[in-house]
MARDOLO-512695 format. One line per field, with one value per residue (C-alpha): z, y, x; residue number from 0; chain; residue in one letter. Coordinates in Angstrom, 3 decimals. Layout:
up	[Z; ...]
north	[Y; ...]
east	[X; ...]
tivex	[NUM; ...]
fipa	[A; ...]
sevo	[a; ...]
//
This chain:
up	[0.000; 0.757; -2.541; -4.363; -2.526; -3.704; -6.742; -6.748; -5.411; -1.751; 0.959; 3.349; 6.407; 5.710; 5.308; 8.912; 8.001; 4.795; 5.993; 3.313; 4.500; 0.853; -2.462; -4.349; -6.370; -9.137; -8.513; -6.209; -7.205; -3.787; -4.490; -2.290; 1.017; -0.842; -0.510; -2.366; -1.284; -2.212; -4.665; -4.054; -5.886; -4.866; -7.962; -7.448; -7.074; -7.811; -4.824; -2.404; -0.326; 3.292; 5.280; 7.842; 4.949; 7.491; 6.446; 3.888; 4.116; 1.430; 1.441; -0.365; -0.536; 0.872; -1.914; -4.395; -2.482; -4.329; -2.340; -3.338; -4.478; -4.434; -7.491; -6.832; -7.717; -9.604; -9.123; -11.737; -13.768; -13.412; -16.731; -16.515; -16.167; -12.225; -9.599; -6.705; -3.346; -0.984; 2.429; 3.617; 4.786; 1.535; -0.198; 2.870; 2.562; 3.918; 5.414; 2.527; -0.223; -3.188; -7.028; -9.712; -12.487; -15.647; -17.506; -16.518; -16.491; -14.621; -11.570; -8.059; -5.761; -2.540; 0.475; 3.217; 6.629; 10.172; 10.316; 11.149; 8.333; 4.981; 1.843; -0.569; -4.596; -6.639; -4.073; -0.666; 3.049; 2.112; 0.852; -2.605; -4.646; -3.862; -5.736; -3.337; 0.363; 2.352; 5.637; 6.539; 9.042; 12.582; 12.602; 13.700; 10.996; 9.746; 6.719; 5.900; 1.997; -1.116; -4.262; -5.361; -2.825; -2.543; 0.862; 2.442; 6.073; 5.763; 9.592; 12.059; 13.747; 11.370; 11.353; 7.829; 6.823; 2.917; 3.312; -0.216; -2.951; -4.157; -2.352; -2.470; 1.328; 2.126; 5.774; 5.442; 8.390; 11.993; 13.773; 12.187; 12.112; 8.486; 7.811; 4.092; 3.380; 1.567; -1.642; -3.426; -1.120; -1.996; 1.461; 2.281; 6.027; 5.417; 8.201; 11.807; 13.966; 12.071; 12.654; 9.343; 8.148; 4.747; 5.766; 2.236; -0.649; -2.375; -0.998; -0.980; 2.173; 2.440; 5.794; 4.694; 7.588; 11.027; 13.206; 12.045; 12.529; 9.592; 8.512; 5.551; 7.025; 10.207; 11.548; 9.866; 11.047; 8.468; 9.808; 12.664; 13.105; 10.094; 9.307; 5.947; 3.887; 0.702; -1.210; 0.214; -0.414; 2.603; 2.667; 5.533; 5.599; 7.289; 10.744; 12.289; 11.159; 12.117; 9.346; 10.011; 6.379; 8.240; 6.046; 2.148; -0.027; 0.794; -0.058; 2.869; 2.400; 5.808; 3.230; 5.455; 9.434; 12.642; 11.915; 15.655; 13.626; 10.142; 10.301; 6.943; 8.713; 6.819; 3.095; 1.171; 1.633; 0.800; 3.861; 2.655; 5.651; 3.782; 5.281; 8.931; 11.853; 11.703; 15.007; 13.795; 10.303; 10.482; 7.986; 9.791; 8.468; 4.446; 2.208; 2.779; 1.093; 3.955; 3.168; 5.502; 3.048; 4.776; 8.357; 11.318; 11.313; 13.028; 10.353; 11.816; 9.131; 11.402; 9.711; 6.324; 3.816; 4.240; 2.518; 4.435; 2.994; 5.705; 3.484; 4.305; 7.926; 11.312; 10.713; 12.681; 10.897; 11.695; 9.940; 12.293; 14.866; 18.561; 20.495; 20.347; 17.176; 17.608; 15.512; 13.833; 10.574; 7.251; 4.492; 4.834; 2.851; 4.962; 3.376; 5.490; 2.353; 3.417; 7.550; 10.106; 10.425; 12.588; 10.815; 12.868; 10.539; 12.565; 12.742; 8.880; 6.105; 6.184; 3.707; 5.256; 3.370; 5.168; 2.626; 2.950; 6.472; 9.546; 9.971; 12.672; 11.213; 13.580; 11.170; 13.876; 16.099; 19.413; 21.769; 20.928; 23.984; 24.443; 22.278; 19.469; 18.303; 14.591; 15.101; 11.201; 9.650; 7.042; 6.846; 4.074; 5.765; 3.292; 4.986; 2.085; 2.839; 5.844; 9.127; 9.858; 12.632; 11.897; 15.199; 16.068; 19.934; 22.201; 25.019; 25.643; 27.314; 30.869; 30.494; 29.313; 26.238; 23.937; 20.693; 17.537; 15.327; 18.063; 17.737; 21.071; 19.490; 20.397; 19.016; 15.139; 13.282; 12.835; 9.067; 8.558; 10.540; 10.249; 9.031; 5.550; 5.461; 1.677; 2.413; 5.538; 5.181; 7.461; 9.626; 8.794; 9.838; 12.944; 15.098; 17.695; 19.686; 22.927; 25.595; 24.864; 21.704; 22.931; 22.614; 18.854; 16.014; 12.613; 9.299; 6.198; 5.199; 5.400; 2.179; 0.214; 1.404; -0.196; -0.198; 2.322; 6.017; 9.055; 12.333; 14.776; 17.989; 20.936; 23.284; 25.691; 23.011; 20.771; 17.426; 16.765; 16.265; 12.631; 13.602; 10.413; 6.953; 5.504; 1.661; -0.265; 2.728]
north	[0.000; 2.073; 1.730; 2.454; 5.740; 6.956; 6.414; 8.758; 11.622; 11.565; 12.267; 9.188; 11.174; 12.240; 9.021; 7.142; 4.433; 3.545; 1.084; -1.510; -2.549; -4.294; -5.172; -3.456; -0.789; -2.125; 0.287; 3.015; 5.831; 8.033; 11.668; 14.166; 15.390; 13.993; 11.259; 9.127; 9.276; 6.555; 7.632; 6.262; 3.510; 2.498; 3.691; 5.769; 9.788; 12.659; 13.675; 16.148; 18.231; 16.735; 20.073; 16.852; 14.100; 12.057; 8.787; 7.382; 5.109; 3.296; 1.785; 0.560; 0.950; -2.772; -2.013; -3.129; -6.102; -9.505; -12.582; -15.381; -18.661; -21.645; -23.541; -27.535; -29.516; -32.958; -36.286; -37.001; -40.226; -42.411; -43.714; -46.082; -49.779; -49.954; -48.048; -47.442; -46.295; -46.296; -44.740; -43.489; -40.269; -39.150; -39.625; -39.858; -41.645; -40.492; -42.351; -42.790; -41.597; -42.425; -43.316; -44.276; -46.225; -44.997; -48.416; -51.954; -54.776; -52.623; -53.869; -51.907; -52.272; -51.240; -51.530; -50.746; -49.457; -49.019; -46.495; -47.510; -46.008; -48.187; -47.333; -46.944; -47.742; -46.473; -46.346; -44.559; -45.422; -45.822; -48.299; -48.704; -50.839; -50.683; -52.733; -52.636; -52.083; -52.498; -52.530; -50.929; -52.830; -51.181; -53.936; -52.261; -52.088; -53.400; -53.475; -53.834; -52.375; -53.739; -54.491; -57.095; -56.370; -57.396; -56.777; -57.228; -57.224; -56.157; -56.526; -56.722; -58.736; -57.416; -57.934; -58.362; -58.368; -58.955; -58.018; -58.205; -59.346; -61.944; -60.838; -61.657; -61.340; -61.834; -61.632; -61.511; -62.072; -61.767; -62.999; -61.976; -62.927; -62.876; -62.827; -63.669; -62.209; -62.908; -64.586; -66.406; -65.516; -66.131; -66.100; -66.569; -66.314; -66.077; -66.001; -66.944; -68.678; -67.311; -67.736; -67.486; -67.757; -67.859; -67.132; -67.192; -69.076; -70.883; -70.128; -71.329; -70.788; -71.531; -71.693; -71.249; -71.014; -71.064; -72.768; -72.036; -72.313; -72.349; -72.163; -72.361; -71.090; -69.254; -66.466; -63.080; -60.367; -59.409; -59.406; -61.496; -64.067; -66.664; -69.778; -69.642; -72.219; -73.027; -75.271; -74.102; -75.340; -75.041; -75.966; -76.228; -75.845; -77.050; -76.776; -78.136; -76.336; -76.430; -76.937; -76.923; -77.090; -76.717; -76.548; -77.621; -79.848; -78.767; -80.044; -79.602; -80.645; -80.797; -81.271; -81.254; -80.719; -82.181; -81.297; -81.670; -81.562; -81.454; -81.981; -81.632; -81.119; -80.933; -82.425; -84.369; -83.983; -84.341; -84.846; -85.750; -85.327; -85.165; -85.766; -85.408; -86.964; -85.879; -86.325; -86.373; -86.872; -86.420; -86.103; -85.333; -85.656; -86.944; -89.199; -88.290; -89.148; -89.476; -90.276; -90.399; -90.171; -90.290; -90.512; -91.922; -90.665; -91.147; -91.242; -91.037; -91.048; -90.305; -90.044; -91.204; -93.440; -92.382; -93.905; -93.495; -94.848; -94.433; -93.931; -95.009; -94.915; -96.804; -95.771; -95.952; -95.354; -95.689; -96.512; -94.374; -91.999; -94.224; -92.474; -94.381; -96.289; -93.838; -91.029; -92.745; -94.576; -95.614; -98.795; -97.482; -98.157; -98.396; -98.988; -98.793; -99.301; -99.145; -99.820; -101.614; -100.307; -100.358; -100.334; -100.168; -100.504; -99.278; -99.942; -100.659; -103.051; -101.993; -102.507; -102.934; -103.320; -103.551; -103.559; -104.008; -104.441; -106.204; -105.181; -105.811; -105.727; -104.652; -104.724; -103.691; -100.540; -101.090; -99.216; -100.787; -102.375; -105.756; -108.216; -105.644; -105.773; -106.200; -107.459; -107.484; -106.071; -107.927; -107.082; -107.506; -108.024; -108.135; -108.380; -107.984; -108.422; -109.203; -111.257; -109.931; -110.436; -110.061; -109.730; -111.618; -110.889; -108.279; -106.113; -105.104; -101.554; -103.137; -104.885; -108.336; -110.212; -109.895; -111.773; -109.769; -110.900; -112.029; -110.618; -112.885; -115.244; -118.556; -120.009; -119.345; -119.267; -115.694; -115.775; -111.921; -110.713; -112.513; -111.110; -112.522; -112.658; -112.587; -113.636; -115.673; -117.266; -120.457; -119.966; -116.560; -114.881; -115.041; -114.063; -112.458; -114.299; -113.699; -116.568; -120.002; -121.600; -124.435; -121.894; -122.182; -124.686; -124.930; -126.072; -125.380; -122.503; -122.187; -122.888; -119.286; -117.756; -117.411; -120.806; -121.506; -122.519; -120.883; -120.019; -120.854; -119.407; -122.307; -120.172; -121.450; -122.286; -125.267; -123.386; -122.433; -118.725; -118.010; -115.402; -115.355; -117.148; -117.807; -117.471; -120.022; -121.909]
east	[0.000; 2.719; 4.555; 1.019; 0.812; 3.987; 3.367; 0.297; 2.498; 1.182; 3.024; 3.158; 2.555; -0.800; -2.190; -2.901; -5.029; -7.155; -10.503; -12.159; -15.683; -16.392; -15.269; -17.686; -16.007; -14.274; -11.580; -10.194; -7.904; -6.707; -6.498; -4.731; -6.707; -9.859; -12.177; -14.527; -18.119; -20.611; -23.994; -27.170; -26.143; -22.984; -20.827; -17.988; -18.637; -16.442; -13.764; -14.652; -12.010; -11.113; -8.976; -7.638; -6.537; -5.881; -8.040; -9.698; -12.492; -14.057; -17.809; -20.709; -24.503; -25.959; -28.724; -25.716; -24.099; -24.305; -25.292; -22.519; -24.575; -22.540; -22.677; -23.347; -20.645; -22.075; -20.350; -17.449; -17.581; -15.000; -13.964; -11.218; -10.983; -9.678; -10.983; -8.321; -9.407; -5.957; -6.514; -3.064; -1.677; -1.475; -5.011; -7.187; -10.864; -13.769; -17.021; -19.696; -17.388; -19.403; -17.519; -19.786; -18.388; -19.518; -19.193; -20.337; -17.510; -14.979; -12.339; -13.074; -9.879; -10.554; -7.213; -8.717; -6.829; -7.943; -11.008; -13.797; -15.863; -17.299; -16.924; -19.839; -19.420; -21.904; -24.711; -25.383; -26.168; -29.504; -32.189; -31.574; -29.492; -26.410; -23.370; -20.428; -19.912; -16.949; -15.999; -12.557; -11.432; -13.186; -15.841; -18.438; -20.198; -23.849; -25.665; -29.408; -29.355; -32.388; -31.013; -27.906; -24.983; -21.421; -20.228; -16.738; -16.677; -13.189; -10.456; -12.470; -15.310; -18.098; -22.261; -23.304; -26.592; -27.699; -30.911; -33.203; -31.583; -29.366; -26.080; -22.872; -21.052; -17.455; -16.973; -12.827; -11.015; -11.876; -14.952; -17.783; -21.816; -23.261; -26.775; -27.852; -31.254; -34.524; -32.829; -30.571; -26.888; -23.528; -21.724; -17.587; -16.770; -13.243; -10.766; -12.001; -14.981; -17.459; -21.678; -23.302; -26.689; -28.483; -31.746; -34.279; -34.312; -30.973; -27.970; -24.610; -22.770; -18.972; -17.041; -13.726; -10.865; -11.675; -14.768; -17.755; -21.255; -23.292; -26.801; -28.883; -31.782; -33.134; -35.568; -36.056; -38.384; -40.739; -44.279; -43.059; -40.167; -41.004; -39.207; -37.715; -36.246; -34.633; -32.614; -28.593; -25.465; -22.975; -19.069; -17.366; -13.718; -10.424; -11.354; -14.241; -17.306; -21.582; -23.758; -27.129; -29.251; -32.920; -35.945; -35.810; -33.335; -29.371; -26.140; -23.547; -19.475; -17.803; -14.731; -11.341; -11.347; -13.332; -16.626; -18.734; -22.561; -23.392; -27.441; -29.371; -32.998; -36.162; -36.008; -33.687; -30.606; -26.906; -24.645; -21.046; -18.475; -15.288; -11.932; -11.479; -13.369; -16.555; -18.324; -21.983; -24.161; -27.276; -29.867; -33.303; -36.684; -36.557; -34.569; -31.111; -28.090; -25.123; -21.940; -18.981; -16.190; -12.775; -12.104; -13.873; -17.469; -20.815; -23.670; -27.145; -30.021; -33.244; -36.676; -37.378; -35.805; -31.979; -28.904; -25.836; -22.002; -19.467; -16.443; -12.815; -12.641; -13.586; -17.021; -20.539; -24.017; -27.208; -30.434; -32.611; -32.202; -31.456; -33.845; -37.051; -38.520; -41.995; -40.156; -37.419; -38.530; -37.554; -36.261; -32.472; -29.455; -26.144; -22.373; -19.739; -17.251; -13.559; -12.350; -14.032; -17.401; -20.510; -23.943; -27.397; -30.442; -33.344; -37.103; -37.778; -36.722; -33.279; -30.045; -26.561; -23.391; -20.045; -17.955; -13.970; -12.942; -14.331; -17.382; -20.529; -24.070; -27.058; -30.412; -33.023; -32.875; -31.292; -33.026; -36.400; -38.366; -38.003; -40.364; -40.120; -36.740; -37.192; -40.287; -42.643; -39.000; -37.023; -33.486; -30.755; -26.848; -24.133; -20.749; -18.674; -14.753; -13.044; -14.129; -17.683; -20.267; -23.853; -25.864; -28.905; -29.305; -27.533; -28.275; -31.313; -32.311; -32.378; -29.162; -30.835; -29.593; -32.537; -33.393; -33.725; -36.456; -38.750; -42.027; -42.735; -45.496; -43.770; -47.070; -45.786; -42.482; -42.450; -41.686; -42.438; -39.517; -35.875; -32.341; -31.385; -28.017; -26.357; -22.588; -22.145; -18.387; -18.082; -15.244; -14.494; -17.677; -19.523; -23.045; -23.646; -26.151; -28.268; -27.950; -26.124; -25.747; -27.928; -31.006; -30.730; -31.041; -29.997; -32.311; -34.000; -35.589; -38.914; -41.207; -41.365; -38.552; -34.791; -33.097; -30.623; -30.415; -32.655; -31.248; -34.365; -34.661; -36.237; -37.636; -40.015; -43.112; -43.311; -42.591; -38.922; -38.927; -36.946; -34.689; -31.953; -32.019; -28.067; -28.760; -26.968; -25.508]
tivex	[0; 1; 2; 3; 4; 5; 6; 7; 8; 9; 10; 11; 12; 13; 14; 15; 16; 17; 18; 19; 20; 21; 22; 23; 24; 25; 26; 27; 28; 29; 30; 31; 32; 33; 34; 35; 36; 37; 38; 39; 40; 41; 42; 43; 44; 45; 46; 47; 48; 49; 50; 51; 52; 53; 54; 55; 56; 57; 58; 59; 60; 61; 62; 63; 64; 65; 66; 67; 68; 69; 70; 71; 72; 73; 74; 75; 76; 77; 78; 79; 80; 81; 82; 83; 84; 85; 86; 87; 88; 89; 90; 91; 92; 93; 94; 95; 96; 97; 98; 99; 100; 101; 102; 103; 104; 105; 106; 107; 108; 109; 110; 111; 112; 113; 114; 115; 116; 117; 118; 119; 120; 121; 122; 123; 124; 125; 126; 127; 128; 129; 130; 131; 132; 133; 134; 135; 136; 137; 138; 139; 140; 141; 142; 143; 144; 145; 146; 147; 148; 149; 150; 151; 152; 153; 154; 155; 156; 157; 158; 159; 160; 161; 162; 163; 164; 165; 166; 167; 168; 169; 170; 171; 172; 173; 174; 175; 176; 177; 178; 179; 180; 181; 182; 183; 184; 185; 186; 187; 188; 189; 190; 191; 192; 193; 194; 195; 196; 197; 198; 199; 200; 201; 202; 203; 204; 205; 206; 207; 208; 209; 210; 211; 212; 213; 214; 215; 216; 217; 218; 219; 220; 221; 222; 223; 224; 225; 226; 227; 228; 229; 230; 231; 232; 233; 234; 235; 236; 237; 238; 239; 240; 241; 242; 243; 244; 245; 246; 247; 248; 249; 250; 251; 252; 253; 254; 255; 256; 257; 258; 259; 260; 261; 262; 263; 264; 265; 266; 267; 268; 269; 270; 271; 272; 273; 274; 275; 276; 277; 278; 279; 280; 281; 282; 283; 284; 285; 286; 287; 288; 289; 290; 291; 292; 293; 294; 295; 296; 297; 298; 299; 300; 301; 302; 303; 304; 305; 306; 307; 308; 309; 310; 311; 312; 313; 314; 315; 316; 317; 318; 319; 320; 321; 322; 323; 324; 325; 326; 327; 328; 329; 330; 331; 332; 333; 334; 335; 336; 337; 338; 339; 340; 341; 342; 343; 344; 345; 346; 347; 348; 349; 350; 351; 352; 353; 354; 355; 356; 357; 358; 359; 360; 361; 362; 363; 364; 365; 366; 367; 368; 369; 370; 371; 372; 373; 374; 375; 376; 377; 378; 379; 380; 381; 382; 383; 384; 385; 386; 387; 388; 389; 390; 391; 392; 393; 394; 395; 396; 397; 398; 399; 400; 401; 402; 403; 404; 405; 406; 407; 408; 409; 410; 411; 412; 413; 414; 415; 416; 417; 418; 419; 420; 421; 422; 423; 424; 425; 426; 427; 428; 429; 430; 431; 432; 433; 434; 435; 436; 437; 438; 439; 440; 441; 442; 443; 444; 445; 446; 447; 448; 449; 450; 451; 452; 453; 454; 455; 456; 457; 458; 459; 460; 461; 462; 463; 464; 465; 466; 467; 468; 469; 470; 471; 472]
fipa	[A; A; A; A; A; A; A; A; A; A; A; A; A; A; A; A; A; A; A; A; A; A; A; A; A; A; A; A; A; A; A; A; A; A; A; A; A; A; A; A; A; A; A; A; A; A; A; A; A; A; A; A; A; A; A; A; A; A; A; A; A; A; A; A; A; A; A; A; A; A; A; A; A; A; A; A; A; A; A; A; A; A; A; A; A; A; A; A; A; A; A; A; A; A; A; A; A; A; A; A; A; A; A; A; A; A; A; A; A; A; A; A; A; A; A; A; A; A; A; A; A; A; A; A; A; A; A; A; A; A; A; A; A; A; A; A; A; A; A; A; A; A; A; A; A; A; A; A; A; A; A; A; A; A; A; A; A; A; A; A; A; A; A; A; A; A; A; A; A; A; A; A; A; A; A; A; A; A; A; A; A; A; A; A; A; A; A; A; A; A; A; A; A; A; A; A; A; A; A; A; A; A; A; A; A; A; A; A; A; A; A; A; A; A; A; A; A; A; A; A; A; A; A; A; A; A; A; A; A; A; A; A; A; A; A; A; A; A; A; A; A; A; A; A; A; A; A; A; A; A; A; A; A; A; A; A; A; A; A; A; A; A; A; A; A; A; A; A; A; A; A; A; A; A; A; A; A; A; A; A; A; A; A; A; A; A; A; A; A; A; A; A; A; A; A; A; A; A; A; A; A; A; A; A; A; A; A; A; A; A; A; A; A; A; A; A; A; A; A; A; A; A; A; A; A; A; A; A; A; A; A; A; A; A; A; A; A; A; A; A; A; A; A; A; A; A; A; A; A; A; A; A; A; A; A; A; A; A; A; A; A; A; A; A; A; A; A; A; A; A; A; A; A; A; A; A; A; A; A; A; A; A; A; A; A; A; A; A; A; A; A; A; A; A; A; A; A; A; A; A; A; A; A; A; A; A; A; A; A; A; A; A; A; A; A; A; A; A; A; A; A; A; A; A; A; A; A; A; A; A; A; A; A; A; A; A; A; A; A; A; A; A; A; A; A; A; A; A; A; A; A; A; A; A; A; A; A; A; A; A; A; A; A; A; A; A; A; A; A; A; A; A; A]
sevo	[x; x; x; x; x; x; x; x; x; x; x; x; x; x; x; x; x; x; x; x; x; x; x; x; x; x; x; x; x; x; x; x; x; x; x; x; x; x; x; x; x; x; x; x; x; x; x; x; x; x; x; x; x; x; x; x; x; x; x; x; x; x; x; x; x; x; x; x; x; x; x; x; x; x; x; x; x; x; x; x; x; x; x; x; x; x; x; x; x; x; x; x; x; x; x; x; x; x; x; x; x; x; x; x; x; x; x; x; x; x; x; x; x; x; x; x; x; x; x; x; x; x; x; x; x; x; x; x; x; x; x; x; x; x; x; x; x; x; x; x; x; x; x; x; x; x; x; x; x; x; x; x; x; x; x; x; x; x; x; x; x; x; x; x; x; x; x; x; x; x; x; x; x; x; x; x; x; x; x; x; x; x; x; x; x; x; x; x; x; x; x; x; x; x; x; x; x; x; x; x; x; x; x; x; x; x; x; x; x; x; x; x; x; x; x; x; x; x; x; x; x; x; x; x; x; x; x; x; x; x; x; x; x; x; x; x; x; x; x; x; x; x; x; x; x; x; x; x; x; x; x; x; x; x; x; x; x; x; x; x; x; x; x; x; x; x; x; x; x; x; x; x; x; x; x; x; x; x; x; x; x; x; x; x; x; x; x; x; x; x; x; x; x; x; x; x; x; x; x; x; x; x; x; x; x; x; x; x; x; x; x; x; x; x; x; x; x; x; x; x; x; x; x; x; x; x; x; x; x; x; x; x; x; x; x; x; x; x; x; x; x; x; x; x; x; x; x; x; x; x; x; x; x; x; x; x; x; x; x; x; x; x; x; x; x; x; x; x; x; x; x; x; x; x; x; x; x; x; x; x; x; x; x; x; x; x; x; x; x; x; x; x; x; x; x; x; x; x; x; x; x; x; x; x; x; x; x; x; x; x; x; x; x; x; x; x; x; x; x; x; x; x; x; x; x; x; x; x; x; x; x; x; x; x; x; x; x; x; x; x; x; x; x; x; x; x; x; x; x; x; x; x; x; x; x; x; x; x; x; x; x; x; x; x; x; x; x; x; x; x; x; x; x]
//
């Protein structure tokens, strides 16, 4: 200011101090002893003399001021084939920092850091379809969005929620709990003991690392807390995961680890255990398809017309569920395949096949009451390879030996309720049998039945009860 003064010829001591209230003259040319006074309008007026030239002060008329309107900035499209969002010192990013991509088939790669914020891709914290959320890394975070999501929970232990829509959900690492949603999920757990559920329709559910608990199925509130069910697929991973299928037809794979339950439920399912020892198979209510595959497994088929293949492995299976023969029906198919397996038929016209290894075949259900151990069932025992023991009598739920097969009429043979047994080897395969060996006699078959030799039971009547028929021997 001082050097602009000069150069209008003033003398520097006659100016104390020069005021701006505004910027509304366009321009202001000092005179000597003089000032500027404003017109009516605010425009610049002719000088007038000042006898003390000792200030100058500059205004405007408020009639002329300009209110400054910000203009609205509108979001940029991003036109390139990979979209980069780094959060470091440098290029910092913010909560609900929105980046539409102008063209479909593009990469989004998201690093995420420590904030605990999410990041929004071409949608908003709202309910509307929204394309890509993630998580970045406080785990705090939750999502209830409509539309087709993919979510990544991010570091953390995150709650994930699909909501509507078929959504795609990646809960990363950390512990997290992952709902699905109304429809057809895609769901990774990821790293750590995770608790996942599909909720809906079809969805495939994958455990990955850690133990988890997963579910195809479960309660959503909508008008009340409604069971839902679908047809899921759930994978468990290398360590020992719960897979609970619930309501409608699913597919579970324990594949590698110590899975503690892998239960099908409702429907018919597919249980396959994979490697690992998997400490319970179950299939519920329906026709289920069980198979142990490797390891040393428990295989339980419950309600309905189940097969069940143990797989390589010391295995155990059984026909029916062991807690009562009221609830626990169905003609089942048991293999134990490869090892030296344990198969329990149950209360119905059951198959058993041990296949390779020593096995010990149990037809009825054995935690019947007494008189109605596989009493009006037929059962088929195949031993297969090895030394194998077919069992006609054991203990009873009191502790007593107790005869399978004996419907207690000692009055008839009882030719509606025997084991058939397919591959008895003499001197290589044995019986298991309830009281003394004198109790029992060996003969014919009876007339209609599949040739071979009977195993009669004595008893205390005056019929022999038929208890097992040795086809072909």
């Amino acid at each position: 200011m001082e050097e602009e003064l000069q150069q209008q010829g003033l003398p520097q001591s006659e100016i104390e101090q020069v005021e701006e209230f505004n910027q509304s003259f366009e321009e202001v040319t000092f005179a000597s002893k003089s000032q500027r006074a404003p017109s009516d309008n605010g425009a610049p007026s002719e000088p007038t003399p000042d006898s003390q030239g000792t200030s100058f002060t500059v205004e405007s008329n408020a009639v002329a001021d300009e209110e400054i309107t910000p203009e609205e900035i509108e979001p940029a499209k991003v036109d390139s084939s990979t979209l980069d969002a780094v959060n470091s010192a440098i290029e910092q990013l913010t909560p609900s920092e929105i980046a539409d991509v102008a063209e479909s088939g593009k990469t989004v790669n998201v690093k995420t850091g420590t904030p605990d914020s999410d990041l929004y891709i071409n949608g908003s914290n709202s309910l509307d379809a929204i394309d890509l959320i993630v998580s970045l890394g406080g785990g705090d975070g939750s999502f209830a969005r409509q539309g087709d999501d993919i979510i990544s929970g991010g570091l953390g232990n995150d709650r994930l929620y699909g909501q509507g829509g078929e959504d795609k959900i990646y809960g990363d690492k950390g512990k997290d709990v992952v709902q699905g949603g109304r429809l057809n999920d895609t769901i990774r757990s990821g790293v750590g003991d995770d608790n996942i559920r599909g909720d809906g329709e079809d969805d495939r559910i994958n455990g990955d690392d850690g133990n988890d608990f997963l579910s195809g199925d479960g309660l959503i509130g909508v008008g009340g807390d409604d069971l839902t069910f679908g047809n899921d697929k759930l994978f468990g991973d290398k360590a020992g995961d719960r897979i609970y299928g619930l309501k409608g037809n699913d597919t579970i794979y324990g594949n590698a680890g110590n899975d503690p339950v892998l239960f099908g439920g409702d429907g018919n399912d597919t249980v396959n255990g994979g490697k690992g020892k998997d400490r319970m198979i179950l299939g519920g209510e329906g026709d289920d398809i069980l198979n142990g595959n490797a390891g040393v497994d428990t295989i339980k088929g419950q309600d309905g017309g189940d097969k069940l293949s143990g797989g390589s492995g010391n295995d155990t299976l059984y026909g029916d569920s062991d807690d009562s023969a009221i609830d626990s029906i169905g003609s089942d198919t048991l293999s134990g395949n490869g090892g030296d397996d344990e198969l329990f038929g149950g209360a119905q016209d059951d198959t058993l096949k041990g296949g390779k290894g020593s096995d010990t075949l149990t037809g009825v259900e054995s935690f019947q009451d007494e008189f109605d151990y596989g009493s009006d069932t037929i059962d088929t025992l195949t031993g297969g390879a090895g030394q194998d023991t077919f069992a006609l009598g054991g203990e009873g739920k009191d502790g007593e030996d107790v005869v399978y097969y004996n419907d207690g009429n000692f009055q008839e043979q009882g030719l509606d309720d025997y084991a058939l047994i397919k591959d008895f080897t003499f001197g290589e395969d044995s019986f298991d049998l309830a009281g003394s060996l004198g109790d029992y006699s060996l003969g014919s078959s009876p007339e209609g039945l599949p040739d071979g030799s009977g195993i009669f039971y004595e008893g205390e009547g005056t019929t022999p009860e038929l208890v097992g028929v040795l086809e072909g021997f």
